[in-house]
N, C-alpha and C positions, 0 to 999 in steps of 0.2 A: 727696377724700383717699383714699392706696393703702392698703390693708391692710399690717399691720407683714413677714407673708409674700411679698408678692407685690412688694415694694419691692427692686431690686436682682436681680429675679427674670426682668428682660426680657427679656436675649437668652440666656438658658435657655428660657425658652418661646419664644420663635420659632425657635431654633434646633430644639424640639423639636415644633412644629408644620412646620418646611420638612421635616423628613423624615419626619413623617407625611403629611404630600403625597405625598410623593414617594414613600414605600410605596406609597398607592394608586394613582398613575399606571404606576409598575411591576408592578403586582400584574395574573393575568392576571384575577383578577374587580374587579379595581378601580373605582370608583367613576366616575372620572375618566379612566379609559381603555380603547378596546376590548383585548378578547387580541388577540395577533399569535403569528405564528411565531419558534419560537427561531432566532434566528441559525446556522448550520451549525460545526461546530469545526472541520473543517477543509472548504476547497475544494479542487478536486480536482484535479493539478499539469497542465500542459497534455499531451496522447497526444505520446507519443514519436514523433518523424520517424522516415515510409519503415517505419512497422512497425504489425502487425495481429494482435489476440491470436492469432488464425485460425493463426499462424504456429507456435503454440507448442501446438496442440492435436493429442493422439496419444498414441501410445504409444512411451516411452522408455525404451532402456537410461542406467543413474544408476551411475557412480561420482566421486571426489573424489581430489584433488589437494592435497600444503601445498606442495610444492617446482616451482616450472616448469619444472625439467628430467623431472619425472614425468610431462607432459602428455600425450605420445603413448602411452605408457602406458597412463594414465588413461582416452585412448578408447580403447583396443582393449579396455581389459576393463568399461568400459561397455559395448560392441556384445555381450559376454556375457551382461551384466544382460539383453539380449533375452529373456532365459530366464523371466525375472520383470520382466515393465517395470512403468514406473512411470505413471501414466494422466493427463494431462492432458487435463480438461473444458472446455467451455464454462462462464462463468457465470450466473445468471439476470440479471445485468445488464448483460453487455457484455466482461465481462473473464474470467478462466477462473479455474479451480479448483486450490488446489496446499495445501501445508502451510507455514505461515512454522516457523522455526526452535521447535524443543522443543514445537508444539504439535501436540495429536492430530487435532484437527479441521480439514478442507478450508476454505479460507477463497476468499473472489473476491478476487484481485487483480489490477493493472495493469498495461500497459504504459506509463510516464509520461517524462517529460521532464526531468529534475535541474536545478534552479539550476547547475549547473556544463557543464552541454550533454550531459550523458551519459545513457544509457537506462538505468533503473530498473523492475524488476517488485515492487510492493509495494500493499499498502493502501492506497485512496484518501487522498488529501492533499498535501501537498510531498515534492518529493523533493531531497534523497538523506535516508531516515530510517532510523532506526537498526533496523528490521526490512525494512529493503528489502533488495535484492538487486543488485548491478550486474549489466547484459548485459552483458558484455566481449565476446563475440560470437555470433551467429545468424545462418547460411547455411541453415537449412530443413532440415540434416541432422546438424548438430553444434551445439551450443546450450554456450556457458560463461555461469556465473556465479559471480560473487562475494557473501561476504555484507559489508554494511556495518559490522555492529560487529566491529570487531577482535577481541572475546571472541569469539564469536560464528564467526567466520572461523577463527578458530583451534583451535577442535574440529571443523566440519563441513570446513573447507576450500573450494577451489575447484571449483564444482562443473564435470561434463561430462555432458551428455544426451548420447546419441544416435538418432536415431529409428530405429525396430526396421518393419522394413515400407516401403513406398510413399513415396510424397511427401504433403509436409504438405498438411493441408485446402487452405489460401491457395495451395499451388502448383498444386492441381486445377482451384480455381475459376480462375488466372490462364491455363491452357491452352485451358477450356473456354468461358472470353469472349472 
């Protein structure tokens, strides 16, 4: 015979015993299961065709563009920023060194490949996101981009490098191989 409690009580306790299972199989000291490693949040979008961070490493004159009739403009008084350029590094992992939008600190970012076929410089993960960047173009001496969020784009604008000095790393090592 059940007790007058435990009568009607069944799939409350098994229901409260399958997720105490299942706490410890998830748990990384669980009883019932080894730890593993977490899962990554994001992977990392496939390298942008025909392009090498190498490309974008140097030192740059930096001015910005809202209107595309400003553009040659925009590089000739980039080629002034020479005066103060703007430095881009190598990164310690592969991709190089820059600021994403309103923040102070150097971040690594990528050269990546966009779900939509376009080339994106951003933080590891998918692209096109909302702190990334579109290439709109890079010939080794003139460098545009755009920023992805429309707020975003609309204070900083379009940007234009231009490289101040020599040819870029990647067009040295392409002469001297």
């Amino acid at each position: 015979m059940t007790s007058p409690l435990i009568r009607g009580q069944g799939p409350v306790l098994a229901s409260s015993l399958a997720l105490l299972l299942v706490g410890c199989v998830g748990s990384t000291t669980g009883y019932l299961g080894a730890a593993s490693a977490p899962a990554p949040v994001y992977a990392s979008a496939p390298p942008a065709p025909n392009r090498n961070p190498d490309e974008l490493i140097g030192r740059w004159g930096y001015a910005a563009y809202n209107r595309d009739t400003d553009r040659a403009r925009t590089q000739a008084a980039a080629r002034v920023g020479c005066n103060r350029p703007y430095a881009i590094t190598p990164g310690p992992n592969g991709g190089v060194l820059m600021h994403l939008a309103d923040e102070p600190e150097l971040q690594e970012l990528r050269l990546k490949l966009g779900s939509d076929g376009k080339t994106y410089l951003g933080l590891d993960g998918p692209a096109p996101d909302l702190r990334d960047r579109e290439v709109v173009s890079l010939d080794g001496q003139v460098m545009v981009m755009r920023w992805v969020d429309p707020e975003v784009a609309s204070r900083y604008g379009t940007s234009v490098h231009v490289r101040c000095g020599g040819p870029s790393v990647a067009a040295s090592k392409r002469k001297a191989g």
